[in-house]
VOGU-3710 file (C-alpha; in Angstrom, 3 decimals, decimal comma):
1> xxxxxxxxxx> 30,370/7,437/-20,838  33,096/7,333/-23,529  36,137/8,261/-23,707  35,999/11,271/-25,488  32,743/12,952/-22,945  35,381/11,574/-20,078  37,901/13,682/-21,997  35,280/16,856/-21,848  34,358/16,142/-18,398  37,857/15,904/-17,339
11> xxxxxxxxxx> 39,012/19,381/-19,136  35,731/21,371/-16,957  37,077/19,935/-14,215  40,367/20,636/-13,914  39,929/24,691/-15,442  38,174/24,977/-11,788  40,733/22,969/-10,508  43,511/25,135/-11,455  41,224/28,210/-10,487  41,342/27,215/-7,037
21> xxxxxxxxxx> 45,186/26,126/-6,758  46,377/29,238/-7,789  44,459/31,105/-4,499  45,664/31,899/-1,273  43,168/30,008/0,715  45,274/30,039/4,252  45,020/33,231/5,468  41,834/34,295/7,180  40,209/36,545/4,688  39,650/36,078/1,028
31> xxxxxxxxxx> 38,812/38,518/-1,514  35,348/38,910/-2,767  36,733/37,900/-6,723  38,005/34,389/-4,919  34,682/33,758/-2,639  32,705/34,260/-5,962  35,246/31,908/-7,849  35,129/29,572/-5,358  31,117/29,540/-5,095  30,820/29,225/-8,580
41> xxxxxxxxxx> 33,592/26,400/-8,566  31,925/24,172/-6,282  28,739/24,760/-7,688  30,029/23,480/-10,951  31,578/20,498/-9,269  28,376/19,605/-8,271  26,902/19,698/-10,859  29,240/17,884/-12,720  30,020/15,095/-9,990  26,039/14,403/-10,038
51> xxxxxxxxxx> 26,115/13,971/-14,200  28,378/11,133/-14,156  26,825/9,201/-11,208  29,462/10,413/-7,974  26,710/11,470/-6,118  28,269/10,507/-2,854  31,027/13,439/-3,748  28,807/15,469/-4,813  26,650/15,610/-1,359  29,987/16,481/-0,088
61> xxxxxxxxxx> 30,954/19,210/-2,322  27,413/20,378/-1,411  28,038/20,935/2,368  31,629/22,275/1,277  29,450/25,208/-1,061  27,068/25,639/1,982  29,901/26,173/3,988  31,314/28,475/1,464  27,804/30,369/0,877  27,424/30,746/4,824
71> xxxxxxxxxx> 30,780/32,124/5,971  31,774/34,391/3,218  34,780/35,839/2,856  35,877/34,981/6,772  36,076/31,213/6,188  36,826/29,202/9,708  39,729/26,932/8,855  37,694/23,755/9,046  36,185/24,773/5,695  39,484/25,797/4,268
81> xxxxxxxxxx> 40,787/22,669/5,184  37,898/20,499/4,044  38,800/22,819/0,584  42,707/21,983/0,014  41,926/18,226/1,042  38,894/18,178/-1,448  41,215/19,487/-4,148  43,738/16,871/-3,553  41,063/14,081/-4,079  40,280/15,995/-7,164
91> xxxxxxxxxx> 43,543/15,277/-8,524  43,905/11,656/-7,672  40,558/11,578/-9,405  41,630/13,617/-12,737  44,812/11,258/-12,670  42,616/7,894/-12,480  40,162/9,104/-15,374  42,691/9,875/-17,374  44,472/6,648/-17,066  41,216/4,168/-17,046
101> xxxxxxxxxx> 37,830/6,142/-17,935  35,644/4,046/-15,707  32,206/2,864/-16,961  29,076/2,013/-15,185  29,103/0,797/-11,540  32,977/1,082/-11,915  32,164/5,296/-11,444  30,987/4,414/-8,015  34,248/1,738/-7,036  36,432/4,797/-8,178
111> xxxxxxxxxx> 35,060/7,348/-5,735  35,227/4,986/-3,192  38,952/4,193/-3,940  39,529/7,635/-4,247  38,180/8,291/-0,163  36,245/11,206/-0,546  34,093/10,896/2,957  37,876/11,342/4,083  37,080/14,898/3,311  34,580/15,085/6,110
121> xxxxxxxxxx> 36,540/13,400/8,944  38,538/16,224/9,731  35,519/18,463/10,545  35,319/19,233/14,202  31,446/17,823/14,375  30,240/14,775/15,437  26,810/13,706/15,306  25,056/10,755/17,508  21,911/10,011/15,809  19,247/7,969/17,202
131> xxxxxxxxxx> 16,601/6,925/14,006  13,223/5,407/14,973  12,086/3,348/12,032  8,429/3,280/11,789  7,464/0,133/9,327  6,687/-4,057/9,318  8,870/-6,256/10,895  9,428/-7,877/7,410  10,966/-4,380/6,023  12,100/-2,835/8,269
141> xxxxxxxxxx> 15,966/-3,820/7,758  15,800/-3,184/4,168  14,795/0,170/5,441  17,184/1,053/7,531  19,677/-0,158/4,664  18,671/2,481/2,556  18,815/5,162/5,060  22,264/4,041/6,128  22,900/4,392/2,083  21,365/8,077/2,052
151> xxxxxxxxxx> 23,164/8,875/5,021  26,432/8,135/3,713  25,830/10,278/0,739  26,033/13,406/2,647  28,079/11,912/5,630  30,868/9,897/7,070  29,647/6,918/8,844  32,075/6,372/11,824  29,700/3,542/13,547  26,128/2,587/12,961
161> xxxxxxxxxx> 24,228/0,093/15,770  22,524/-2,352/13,917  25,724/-2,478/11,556  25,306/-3,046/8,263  26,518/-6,391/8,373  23,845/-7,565/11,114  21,065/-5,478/8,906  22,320/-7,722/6,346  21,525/-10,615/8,374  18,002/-9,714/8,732
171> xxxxxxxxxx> 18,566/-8,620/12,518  15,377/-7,433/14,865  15,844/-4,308/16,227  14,105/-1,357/18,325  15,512/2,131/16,613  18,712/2,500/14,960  22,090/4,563/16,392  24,176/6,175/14,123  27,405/8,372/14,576  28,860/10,504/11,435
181> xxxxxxxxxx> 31,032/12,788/10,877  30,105/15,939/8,555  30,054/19,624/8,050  26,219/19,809/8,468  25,068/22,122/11,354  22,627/19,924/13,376  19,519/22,484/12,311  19,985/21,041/8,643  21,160/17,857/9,497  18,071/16,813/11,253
191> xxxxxxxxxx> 15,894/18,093/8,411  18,301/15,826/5,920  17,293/12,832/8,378  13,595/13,731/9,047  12,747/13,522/5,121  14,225/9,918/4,483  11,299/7,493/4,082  10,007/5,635/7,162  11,760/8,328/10,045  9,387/8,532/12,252
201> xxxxxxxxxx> 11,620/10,148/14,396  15,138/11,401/14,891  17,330/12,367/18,314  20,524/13,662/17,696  23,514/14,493/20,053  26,227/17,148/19,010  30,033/16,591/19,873  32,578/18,627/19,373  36,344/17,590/19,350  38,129/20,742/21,635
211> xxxxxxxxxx> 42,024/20,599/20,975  42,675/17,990/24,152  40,363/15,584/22,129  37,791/15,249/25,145  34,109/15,412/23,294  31,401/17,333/25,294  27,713/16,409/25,036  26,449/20,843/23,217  22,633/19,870/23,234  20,119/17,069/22,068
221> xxxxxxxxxx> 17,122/18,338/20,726  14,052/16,378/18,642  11,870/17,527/15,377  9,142/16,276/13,881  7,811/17,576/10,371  4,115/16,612/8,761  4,738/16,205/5,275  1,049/18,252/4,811  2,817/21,007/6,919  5,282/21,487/4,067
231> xxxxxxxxxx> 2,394/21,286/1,362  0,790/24,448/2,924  3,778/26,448/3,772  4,412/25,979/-0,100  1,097/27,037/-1,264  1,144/29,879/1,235  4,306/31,091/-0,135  3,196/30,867/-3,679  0,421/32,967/-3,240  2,096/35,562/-0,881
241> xxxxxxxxxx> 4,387/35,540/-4,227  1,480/36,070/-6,192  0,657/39,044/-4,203  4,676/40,596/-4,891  4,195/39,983/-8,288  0,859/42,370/-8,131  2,393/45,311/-6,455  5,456/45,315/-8,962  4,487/48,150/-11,019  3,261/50,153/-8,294
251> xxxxxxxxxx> 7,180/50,654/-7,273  8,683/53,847/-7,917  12,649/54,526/-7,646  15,690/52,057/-7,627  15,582/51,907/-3,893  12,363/50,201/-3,768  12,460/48,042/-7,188  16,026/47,045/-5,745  14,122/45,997/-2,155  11,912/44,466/-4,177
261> xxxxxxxxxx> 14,003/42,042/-5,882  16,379/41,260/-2,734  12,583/39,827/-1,196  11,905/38,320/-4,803  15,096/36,552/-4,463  14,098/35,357/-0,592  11,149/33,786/-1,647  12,011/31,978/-4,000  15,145/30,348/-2,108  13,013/29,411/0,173
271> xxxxxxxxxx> 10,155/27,631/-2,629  13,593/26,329/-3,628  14,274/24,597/-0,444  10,865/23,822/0,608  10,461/21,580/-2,653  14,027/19,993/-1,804  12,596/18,644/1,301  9,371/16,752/-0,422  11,959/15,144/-2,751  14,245/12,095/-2,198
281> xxxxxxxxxx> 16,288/10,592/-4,614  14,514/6,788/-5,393  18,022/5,391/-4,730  16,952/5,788/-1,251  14,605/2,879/-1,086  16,419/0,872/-3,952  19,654/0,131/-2,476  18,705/-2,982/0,043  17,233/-4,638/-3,500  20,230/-5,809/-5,222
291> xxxxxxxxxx> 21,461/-7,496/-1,798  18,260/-8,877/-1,150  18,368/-10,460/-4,732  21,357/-12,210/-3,790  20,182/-13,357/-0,163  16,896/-15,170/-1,869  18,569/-16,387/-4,747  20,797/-18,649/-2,460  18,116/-19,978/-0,312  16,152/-20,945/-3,634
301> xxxxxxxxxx> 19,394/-22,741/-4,394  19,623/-20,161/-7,535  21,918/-17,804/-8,940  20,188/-14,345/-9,811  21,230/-10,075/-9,895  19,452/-7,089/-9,852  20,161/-4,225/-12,087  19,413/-1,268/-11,528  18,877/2,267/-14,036  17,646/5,921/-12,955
311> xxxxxxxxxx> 18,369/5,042/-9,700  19,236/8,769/-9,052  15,768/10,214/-10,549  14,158/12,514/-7,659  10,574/11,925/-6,458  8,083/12,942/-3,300  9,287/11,285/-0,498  5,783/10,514/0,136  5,506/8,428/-2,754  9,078/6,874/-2,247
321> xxxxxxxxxx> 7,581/5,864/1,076  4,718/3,838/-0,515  6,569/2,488/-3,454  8,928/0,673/-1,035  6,573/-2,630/0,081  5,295/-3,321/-3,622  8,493/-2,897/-5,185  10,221/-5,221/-2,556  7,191/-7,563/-3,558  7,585/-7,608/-6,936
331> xxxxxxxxxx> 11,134/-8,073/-6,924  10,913/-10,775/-4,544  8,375/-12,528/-6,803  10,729/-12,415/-9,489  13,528/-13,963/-7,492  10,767/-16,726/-6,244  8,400/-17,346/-9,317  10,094/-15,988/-12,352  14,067/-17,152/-12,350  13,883/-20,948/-12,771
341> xxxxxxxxxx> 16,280/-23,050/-10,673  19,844/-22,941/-12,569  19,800/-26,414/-14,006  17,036/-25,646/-15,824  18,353/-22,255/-16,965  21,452/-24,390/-17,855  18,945/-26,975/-20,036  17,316/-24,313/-21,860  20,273/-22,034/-22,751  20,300/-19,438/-20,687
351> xxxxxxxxxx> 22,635/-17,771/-18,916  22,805/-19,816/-14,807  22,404/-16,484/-13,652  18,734/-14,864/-13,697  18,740/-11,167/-14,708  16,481/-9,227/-13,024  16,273/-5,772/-14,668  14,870/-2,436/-13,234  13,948/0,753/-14,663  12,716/4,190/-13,327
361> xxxxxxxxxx> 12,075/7,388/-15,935  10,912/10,580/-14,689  9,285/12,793/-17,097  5,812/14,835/-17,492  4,723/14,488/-14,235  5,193/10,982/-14,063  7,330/8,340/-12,660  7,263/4,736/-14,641  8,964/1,605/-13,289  9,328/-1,321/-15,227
371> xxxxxxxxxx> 10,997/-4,720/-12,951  11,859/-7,512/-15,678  12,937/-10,745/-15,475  14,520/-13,066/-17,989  12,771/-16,419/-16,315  10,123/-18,759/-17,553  7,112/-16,308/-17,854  3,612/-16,948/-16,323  2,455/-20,320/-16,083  -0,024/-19,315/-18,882
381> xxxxxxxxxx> -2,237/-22,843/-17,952  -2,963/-21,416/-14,133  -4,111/-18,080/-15,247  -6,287/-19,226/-18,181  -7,439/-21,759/-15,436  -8,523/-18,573/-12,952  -9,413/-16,621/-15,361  -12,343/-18,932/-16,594  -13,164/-19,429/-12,935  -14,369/-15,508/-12,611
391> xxxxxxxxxx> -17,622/-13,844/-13,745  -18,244/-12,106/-16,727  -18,304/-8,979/-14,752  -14,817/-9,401/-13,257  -13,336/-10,650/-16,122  -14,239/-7,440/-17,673  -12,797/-5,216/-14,903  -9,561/-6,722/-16,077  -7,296/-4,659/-18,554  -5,408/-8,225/-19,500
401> xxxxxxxxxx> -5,794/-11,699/-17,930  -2,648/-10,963/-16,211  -4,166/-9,285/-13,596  -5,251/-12,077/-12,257  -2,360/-11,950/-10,470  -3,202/-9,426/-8,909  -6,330/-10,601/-7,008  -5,926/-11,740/-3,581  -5,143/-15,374/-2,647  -3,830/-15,976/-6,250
411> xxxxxxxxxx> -0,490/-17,985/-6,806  1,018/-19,852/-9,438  2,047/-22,418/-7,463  0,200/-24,762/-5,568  2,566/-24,041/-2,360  3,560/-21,090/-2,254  7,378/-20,203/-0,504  6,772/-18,586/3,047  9,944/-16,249/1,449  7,844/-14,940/-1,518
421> xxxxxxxxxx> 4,563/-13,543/0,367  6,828/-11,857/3,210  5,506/-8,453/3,263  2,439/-7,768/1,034  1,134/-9,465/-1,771  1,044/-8,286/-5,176  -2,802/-7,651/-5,094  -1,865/-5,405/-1,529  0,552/-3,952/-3,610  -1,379/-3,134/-6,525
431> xxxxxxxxxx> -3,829/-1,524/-3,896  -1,134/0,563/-2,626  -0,477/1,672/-6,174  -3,218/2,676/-6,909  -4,017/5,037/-3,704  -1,502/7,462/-4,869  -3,181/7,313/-8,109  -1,138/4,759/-9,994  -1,639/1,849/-11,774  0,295/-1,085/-12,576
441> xxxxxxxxxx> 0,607/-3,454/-15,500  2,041/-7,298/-16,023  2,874/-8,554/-19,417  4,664/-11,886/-19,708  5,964/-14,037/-23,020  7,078/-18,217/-21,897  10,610/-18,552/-21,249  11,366/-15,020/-22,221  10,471/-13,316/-18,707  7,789/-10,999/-17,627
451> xxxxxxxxxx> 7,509/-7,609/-17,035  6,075/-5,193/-14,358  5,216/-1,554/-15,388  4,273/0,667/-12,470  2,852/4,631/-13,393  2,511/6,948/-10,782  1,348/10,593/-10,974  4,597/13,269/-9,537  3,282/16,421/-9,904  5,418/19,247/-8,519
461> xxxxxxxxxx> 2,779/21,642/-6,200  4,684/24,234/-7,052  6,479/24,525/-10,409  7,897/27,205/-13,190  5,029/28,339/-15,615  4,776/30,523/-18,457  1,493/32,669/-18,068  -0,001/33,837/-21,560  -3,130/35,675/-22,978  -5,409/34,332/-25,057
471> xxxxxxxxxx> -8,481/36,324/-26,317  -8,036/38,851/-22,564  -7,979/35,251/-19,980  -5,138/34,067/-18,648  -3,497/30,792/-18,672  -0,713/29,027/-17,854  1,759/26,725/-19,661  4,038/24,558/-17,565  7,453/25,900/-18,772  9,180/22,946/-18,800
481> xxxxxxxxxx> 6,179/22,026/-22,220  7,785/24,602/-23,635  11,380/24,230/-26,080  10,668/27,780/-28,273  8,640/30,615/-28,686  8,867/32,995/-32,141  7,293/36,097/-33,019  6,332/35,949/-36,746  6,109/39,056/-38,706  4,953/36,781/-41,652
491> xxxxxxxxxx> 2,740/34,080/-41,210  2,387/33,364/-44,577  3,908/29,881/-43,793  1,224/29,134/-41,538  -1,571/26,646/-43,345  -5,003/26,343/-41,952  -7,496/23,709/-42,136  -9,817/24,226/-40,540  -10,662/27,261/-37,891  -8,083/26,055/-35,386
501> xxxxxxxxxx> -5,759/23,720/-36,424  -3,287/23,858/-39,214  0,609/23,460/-39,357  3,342/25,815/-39,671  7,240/26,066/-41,380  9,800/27,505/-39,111  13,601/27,629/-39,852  12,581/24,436/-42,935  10,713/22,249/-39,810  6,991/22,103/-40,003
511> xxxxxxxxxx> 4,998/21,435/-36,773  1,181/21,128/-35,978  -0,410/24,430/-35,271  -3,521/25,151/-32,486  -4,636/28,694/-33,091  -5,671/28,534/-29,421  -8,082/31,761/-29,527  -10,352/30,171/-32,101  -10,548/26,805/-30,322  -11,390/28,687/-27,379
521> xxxxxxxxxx> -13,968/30,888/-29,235  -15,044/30,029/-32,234  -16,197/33,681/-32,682  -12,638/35,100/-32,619  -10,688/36,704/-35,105  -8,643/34,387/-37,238  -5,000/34,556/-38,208  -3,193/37,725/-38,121  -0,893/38,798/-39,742  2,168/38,372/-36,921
531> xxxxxxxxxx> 1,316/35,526/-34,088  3,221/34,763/-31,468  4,044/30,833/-31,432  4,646/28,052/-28,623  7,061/25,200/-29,739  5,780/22,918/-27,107  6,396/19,252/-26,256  3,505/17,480/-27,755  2,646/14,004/-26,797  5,120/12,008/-29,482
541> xxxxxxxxxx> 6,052/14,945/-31,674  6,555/18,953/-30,896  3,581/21,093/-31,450  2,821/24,889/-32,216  0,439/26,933/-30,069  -0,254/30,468/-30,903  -0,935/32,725/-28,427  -1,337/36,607/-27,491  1,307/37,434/-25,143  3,295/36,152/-22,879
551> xxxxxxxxxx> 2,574/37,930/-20,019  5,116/36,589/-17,464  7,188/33,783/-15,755  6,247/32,114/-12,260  6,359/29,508/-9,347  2,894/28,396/-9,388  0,722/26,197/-7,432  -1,437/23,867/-9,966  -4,161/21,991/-8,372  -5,936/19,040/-9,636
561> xxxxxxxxxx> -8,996/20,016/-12,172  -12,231/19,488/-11,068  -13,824/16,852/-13,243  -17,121/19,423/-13,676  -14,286/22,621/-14,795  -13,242/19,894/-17,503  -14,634/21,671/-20,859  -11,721/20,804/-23,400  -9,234/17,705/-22,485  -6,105/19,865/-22,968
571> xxxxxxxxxx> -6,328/21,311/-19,675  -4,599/19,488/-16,980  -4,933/21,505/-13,404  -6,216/24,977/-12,529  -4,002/27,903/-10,569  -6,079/29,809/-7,933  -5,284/33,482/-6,572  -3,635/35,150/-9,435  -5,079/38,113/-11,329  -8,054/35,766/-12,226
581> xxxxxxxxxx> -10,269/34,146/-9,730  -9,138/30,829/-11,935  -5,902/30,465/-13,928  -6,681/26,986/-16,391  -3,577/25,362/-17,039  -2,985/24,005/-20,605  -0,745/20,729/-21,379  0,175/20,489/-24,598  1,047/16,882/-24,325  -2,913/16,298/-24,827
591> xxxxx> -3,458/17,895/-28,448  -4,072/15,079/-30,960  -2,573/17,263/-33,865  -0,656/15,804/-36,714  0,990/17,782/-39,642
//
């Protein structure tokens, strides 16, 4: 960040800041105008803690607004503490910024100069947590590394058994004991733990400090959670939601329509939450990398680092719990295979330590990972060499001859390290990939590097859609397609040519029009003389779809489309139990329209 966006960050800070400071948060009772100032304060903080990369604080301010949310306006004094102390870490924080703006992995140095687990010692919990780790021998320390690393996010660590130090070391162990300190109540702390990738399972003792300091054992108690239980319970709510949304103008009076919303609200908290718990940031299982990096380099005799962007993106923890062998595979084959020893980086220019860069964008649906390295490239003479070696048929299963690499047995090097295949292979990871419906790519240019692009489908189940009519059916528009929707009472600026496609000029911008009731039905009227228009995300440029209504806004559960439903390309999934025995849903990405 700059200096000036520190400078903005900084000011919508500290107007909460003062907000706070100037209430009387030490008698028992607040007022309702301070518990709504003070919700809407740390909500903000969250918010903007998260934007500039202090996500450890913000998982803290979290459980502060939880606390906040939970107690109302009788606050126990643990929270009002864990308040006043938070606030004074806000201010050694505001004073730091304003003397040194930090910048990249500097943001995360700060927060940890500043102390703000400190926040969480004082809370009169204690937590004993014992994790069982279910994964290979070979992975299972970089595993527990990353829970550790979630863990902290949301906790204090007072002692972990392995330590980090002896996870570090690559020691064997049976299950993992942890003890934290927090403001979590144990029903949502062991959800927090159950969701991390790899828990198999999770027992958990509650202390309490009394006032002579003596801690007694309150009750152990162990959960486990199917990850398909969650996908049900969602879909089950959605369409019980459905069915509210039907009986809403059968309600007569405010008593009811006011009943009505308070359940509204209920249910769609609880989507909320239900959706939190399929989601983990990717952080989670890319933390033990950059170590590991560092470990390998030095037993190749080499100097290399791993960079890391979008660590913070959020995916399904059941994907986050696949991607974790191939991506420790890949990586490691970069360390192994692509950075060349450093006198021969030295000899050729380049910088003695190896750069190994990695990506992760979330957008559409889709997560895309890209691992590069700065090293030697493919030995382009051992792949030709394999490559000649298959049939034509194989050879034209393969996208590029790359992907060689990516057939079992296959190695660049005559021996390969013991180090390097640890794990899976790249063609066991490509297989993994690829079960979730992924695929991966290799592209690689001599002594520049090479590069690994991995693109896995993300689909929310449940998500925010805009339902619209087109010639009387129903369909639905994911509303995060959609940027702007106008009602024109002229559309003389619309240009047609052809029945369904044209472009239109709104506000001096012209975009690609679908008249979406004549591509559906040819036998429709044309243009009238006001439309409604969709200014939708198209797939490289923004696109216009006109449509009849809008009809409403909802959490909806999209299902894959059945290849035999498939009668246009533009639809992308189908909703189920709504007004119409079969909701299509459009994505807009998927026009080929060009003004």
């Amino acid at each position: 960040m700059s200096t000036t966006e520190w400078d903005a960050w900084v000011s919508d800070i500290e107007n909460f800041h003062e907000e706070i400071q100037s209430m009387n948060l030490s008698s028992e009772q607040i007022t309702n105008k301070n518990l709504s100032e003070l919700k809407r304060a740390y909500h903000t903080y969250k918010g903007l803690f998260s934007s500039v990369g202090l996500t450890s604080s913000a998982g803290i301010i979290a459980e502060i607004e939880e606390r906040i949310h939970q107690e109302g306006t009788s606050l126990q004094a643990s929270t009002v503490e864990s308040i006043l102390e938070m606030e004074v870490k806000i201010e050694l924080l505001l004073k730091e910024i304003s003397i040194n703006p930090p910048s990249g992995e500097m943001v995360q140095e700060l927060e940890r100069k500043i102390g703000f687990e400190t926040v969480l010692i004082k809370s009169n919990k204690i937590y004993e947590i014992d994790i069982e780790i279910k994964a290979d021998r070979a992975i299972k320390t970089a595993r527990a590394l990353a829970i550790l690393n979630t863990i902290k996010r949301f906790a204090h660590i007072r002692s972990s058994s392995p330590s980090r130090d002896d996870l570090m070391l690559d020691l064997n162990f049976e299950s993992m004991k942890v003890e934290i300190a927090t403001l979590e109540p144990y029903e949502v702390l062991y959800q927090r733990i159950l969701k991390l990738p790899s828990v198999s399972n999770v027992s958990i003792e509650v202390k309490e400090r009394d006032t002579t300091n003596h801690v007694s054992t309150i009750r152990r108690q162990s959960i486990k959670i199917d990850s398909d239980d969650l996908v049900n319970l969602e879909q089950a709510l959605t369409i019980l939601n459905t069915q509210l949304e039907h009986l809403r103008g059968d309600l007569i009076g405010v008593e009811q329509k006011s009943k009505f919303i308070q359940i509204d609200s209920t249910f769609s908290h609880i989507e909320e939450d239900l959706r939190k718990l399929r989601k983990v940031a990717i952080n989670s299982i890319l933390e033990p990398l950059p170590g590991m990096v560092k470990r390998l380099a030095e037993s190749e005799l080499k100097e290399a680092e791993l960079q890391i962007q979008g660590r913070f993106i959020l995916i399904n923890r059941a994907l986050a719990t696949v991607l974790i062998d191939p991506l420790t595979q890949i990586v490691r084959n970069a360390v192994i295979h692509g950075i060349e020893a450093s006198h021969e980086r030295t000899e050729s220019g380049k910088n003695v330590v190896g750069l190994i860069q990695m990506s992760c964008i979330a957008d559409r649906g889709k997560v895309i990972i890209k691992v590069s390295d700065d090293g030697g490239g493919i030995d382009e003479e051992v792949v030709n060499e394999k490559f000649k070696e298959l049939d034509a048929e194989t050879q034209g299963q393969l996208s590029s001859k790359y992907d060689v690499l990516f057939l079992e047995g296959f190695s660049t090097r005559k021996n390969a390290k013991k180090v390097a295949g640890r794990g899976i292979g790249l063609d066991a990871a490509k297989s993994k990939i690829e079960e979730i419906g992924g695929n991966i790519t290799v592209e690689s240019e001599k002594n520049k590097g090479t590069t690994f692009t991995i693109t896995i489908p993300d689909q929310d189940i449940i998500s925010k859609n805009l339902i619209v009519r087109v010639s009387n059916q129903l369909y639905s528009i994911q509303s995060s397609e959609v940027e702007k929707a106008f009602y024109l009472l002229d559309t003389s600026g619309i240009k047609l040519w052809g029945e369904s496609h044209g472009e239109v000029k709104i506000d001096d911008a012209k975009y690609p029009l679908v008249l979406l009731r004549k591509l559906f039905d040819p036998n429709e009227n044309g243009l009238n003389s006001q439309e409604l228009v969709l200014i939708c995300r198209g797939a490289s440029h923004q696109i216009a779809l006109v449509v009849d209504e809008i009809v409403d806004e909802r959490l909806l559960s999209v299902r894959k489309l059945n290849p035999l439903l498939v009668t246009l390309e533009i639809f992308e999934g189908v909703v189920t139990g709504t007004e119409q025995a079969v909701m299509m849903v459009i994505d807009p990405s998927k026009f080929r329209v060009v003004a």
